[in-house]
N, C-alpha and C positions, 0 to 999 in steps of 0.2 A: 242252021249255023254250024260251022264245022267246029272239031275239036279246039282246035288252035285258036280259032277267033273268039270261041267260048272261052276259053281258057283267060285269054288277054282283058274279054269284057268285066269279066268277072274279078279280075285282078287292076281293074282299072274302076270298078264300083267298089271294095272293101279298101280302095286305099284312098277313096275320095274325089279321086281324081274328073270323076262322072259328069257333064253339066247337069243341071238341075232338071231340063226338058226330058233327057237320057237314060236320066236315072229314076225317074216316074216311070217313063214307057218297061223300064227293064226290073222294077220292083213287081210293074203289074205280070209280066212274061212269068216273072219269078211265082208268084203264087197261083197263076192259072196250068204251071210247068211244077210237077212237082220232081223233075228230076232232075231241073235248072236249081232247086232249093238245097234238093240232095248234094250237088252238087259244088255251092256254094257253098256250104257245111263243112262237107270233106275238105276244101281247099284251104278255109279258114282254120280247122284244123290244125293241117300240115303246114301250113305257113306259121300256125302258133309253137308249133314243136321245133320245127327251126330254126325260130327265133330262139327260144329256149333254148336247144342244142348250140348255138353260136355263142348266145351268152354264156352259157359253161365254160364252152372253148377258152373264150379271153378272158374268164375268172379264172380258169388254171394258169395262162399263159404269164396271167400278172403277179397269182401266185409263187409260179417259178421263178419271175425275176427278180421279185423279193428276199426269195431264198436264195438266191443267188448274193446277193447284195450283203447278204448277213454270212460270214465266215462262219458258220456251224461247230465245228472241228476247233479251231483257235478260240471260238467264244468260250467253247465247252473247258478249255484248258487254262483260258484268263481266270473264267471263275470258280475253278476249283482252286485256283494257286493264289489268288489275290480276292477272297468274296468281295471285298471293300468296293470292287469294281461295279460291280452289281446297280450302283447307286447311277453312276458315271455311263454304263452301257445303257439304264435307261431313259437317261437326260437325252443323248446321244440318239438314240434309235425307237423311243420308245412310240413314233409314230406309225414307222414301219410295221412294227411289230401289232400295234393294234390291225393293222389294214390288214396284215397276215394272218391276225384271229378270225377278222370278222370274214374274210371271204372263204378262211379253211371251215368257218362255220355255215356262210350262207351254200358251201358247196355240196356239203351233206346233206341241207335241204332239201335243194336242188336234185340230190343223187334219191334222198326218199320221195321226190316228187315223182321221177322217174318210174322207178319203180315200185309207186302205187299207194303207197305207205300214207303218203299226204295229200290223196286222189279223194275224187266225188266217190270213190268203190270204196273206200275204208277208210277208217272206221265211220266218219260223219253217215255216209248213204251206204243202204246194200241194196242190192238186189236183190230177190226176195225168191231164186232158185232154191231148190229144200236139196240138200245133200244130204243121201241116206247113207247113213253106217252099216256096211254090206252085212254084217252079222244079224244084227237087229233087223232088217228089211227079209235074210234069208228065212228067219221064223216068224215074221209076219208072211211071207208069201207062202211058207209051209199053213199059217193058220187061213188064208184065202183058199188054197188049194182044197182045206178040208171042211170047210164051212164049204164050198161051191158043189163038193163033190155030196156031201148032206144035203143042199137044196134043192140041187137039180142034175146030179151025177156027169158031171163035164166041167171042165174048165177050157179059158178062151186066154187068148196071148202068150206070150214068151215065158221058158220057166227060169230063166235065168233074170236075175235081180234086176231092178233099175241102175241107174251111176245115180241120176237125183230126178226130181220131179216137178210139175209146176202145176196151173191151172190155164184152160183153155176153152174157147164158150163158143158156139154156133153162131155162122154169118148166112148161111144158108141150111135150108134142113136135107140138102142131098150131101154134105159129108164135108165142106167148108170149114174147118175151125180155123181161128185166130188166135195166139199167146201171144210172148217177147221173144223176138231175138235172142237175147242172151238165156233162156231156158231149152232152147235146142242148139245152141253153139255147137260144131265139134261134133254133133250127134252120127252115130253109125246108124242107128234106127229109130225110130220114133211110133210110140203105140198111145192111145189115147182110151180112156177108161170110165164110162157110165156108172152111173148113181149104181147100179144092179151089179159090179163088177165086173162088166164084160168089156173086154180090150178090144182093141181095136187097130191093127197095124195101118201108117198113117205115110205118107208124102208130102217132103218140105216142096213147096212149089214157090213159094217167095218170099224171101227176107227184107228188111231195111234196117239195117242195126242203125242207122241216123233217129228214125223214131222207135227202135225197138220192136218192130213189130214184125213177126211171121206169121204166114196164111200156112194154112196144115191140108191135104186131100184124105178123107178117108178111101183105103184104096182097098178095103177088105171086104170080102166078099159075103160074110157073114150080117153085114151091118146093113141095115134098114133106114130107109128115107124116113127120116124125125118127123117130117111136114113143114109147113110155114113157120118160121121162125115167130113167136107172139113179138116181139117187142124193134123196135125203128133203133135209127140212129142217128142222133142228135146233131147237124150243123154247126148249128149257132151257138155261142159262148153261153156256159151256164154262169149265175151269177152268187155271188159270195154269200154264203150261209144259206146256201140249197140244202135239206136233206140228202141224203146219198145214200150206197149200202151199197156193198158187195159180195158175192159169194165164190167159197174157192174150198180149194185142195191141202189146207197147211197139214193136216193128220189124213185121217181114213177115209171119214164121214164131209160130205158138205157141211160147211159152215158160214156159218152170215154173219155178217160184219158191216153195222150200224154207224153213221155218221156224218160228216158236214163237210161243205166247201171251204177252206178259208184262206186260199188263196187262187189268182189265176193262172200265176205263174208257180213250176216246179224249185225244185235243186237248182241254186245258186242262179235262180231268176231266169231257168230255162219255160221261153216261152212255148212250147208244143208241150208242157205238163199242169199238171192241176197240184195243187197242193192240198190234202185232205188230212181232218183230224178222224181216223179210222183205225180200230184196230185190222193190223194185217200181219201175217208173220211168213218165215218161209215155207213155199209150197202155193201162197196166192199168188204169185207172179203169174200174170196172163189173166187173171180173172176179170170178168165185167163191172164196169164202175155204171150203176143207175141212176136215175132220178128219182122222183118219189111216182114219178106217171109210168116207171117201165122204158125210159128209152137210154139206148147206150151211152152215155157222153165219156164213156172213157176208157183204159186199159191199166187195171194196175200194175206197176214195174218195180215198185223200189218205197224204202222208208227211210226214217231218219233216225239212227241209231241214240242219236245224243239227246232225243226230246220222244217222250215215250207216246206212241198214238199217231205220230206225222206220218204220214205216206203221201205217195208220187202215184198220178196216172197221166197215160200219153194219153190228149185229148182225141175225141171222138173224129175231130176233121181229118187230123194223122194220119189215124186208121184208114179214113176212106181216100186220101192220095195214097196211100200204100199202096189198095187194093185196085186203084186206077194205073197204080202204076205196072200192075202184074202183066208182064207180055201175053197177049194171046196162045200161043202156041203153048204154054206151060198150061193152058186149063185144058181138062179133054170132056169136062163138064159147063154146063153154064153156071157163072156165080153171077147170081142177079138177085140186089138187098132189094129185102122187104121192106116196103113204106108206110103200112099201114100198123098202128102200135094197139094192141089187144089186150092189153094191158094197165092203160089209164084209169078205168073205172074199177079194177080191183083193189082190194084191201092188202097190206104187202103183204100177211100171209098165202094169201091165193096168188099172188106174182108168184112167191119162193116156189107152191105147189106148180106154176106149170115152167116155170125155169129150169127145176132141176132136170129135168132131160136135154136140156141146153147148154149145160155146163163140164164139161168132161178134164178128169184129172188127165197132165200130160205126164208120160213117163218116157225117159229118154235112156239109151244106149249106146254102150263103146264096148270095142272091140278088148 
């Protein structure tokens, strides 16, 4: 299907327009197509923001002719000279003037909807990128530098600071990892960092900021095949009040982070998320969302500022349209999941023990 007819189909199923026979066969395309979905997304989108934008327009427009209607300059001069008036301008206009409060008030909304202020980004959700204070990070990577050079006399990656940092976990053990989109946004370089401190300079090969997610290549020459990845990833929908847990990068050390499903949907009833009561803070962005048997069902992205413990992960299927969606030609390795999970019969202690080599801190760079 070409662009244009795509284009038209699509814009003729989100306005309804669809018959019913039509709109089955094109719901099914849709999910067997994950970049017919991507691309429904985006368009719903942009047609939301233009509605938006439009309705701004003719809230000014009404705005101004409001103000129009009301002599400003002579009012200003009636009632300094006559206050009495006061009484009489409000009989007279006082409906106008209401309509000119509320839309000069609903416009400001509008203007912090805009720009972000009254967004899923702030304050209700964040993202869960860890932005380091260049000072503070500078004498932390001085104290890496000197603990590495005490261990084992050498150190490995960039000697210049990170901008901020995430967490990011093995799809394959030849150099595969997955985080979020929005933890390498913008990035000039990207290095990836083992339990033992050894970096690792990496390659963005595929983004999808629809579900958030980017595929990482380990592209250094220093770094060693992990082996089979121990743990699967999950299809099928988990169901509400699963055990969970995840591990990630918020400080120095791995950390684990214990908890529950409790919902199926994310942020504002986003179906490709999970809603979980876990603690997570910044710097988990990108980490693996578990089950209690060891398999993937998720990607953490995001939390709930206003409700302490709520966090977001893009579900396990996401991940895998993502990575079905990665063109050929950008891999110069084979990425091929493992299906077999090595991890159901242990205890979560002994998961965490062969996890942590699977989990790598992301740290990103600008010029």
């Amino acid at each position: 299907m070409k662009d244009n007819q795509l284009l038209e189909t699509i814009e003729r199923y989100l306005s309804g327009e669809m018959p019913a026979e039509e709109r089955a066969q094109f719901e099914a395309l849709r999910k067997k197509d994950a970049t017919i979905d991507a691309k429904i997304a985006e368009h719903k989108e942009f047609t939301s923001l233009l509605k938006q934008y439009n309705e701004r327009i003719s809230l000014q427009s009404r705005l101004d002719e409001i103000h129009d209607e009301i002599d400003v300059h002579t009012l200003k001069e009636d009632l300094m000279a006559h206050p009495s008036w006061v009484v009489q301008m409000w009989r007279n206009h006082h409906s106008k003037i209401s309509v000119a409060a509320s839309i000069a008030i609903f416009s400001v909304l509008i203007i912090l909807y805009f720009t972000g202020d009254l967004s899923n980004r702030d304050p209700r959700f964040q993202q869960l990128k860890q932005e380091v204070d260049r000072v503070k990070n500078e004498q932390r990577k001085l104290g890496y530098k000197t603990d590495n050079i005490i261990k084992s006399g050498k150190t490995t990656g960039p000697a210049i600071s990170a901008k901020f940092r995430g967490t990011g976990f093995a799809i394959t053990g030849n150099g595969y990892i997955v985080t979020n989109s929005h933890v390498i946004n913008g990035a000039d370089s990207v290095y990836v960092q083992n339990g033992e401190g050894e970096s690792f300079h990496t390659k963005v090969v595929y983004t999808d900021p629809v579900y958030d997610v980017a595929i990482l290549q380990i592209n250094d020459p220093a770094f060693k095949n992990l082996g089979t990845v121990p743990y699967s990833f999950k299809k099928t929908k988990s169901d509400l009040g699963e055990a969970v847990y995840t591990l990630g990068y918020p400080g120095d050390d791995l950390k684990f982070g214990p908890g529950a499903l409790t919902a199926g949907t994310g942020f504002h009833g986003d179906t490709t998320e999970y809603e979980l009561f876990i603690p997570v803070y910044q710097g988990n962005s990108g980490g693996p969302l578990m089950d209690e048997k060891g398999n993937i069902i998720g990607v953490i992205n995001g939390k709930q500022t206003q409700t302490q413990g709520v966090a977001f992960a893009v579900k396990s299927n996401y991940l895998l349209k993502a990575i079905q969606s990665i063109p050929a030609d950008s891999l110069n390795k084979s990425l091929t999941l493992n299906t077999k999970n090595t991890l159901a019969s242990l205890s979560r202690t002994q998961q965490i023990k062969k996890l942590r080599n699977y989990v790598f801190m992301v740290k990103v760079y600008n010029q």
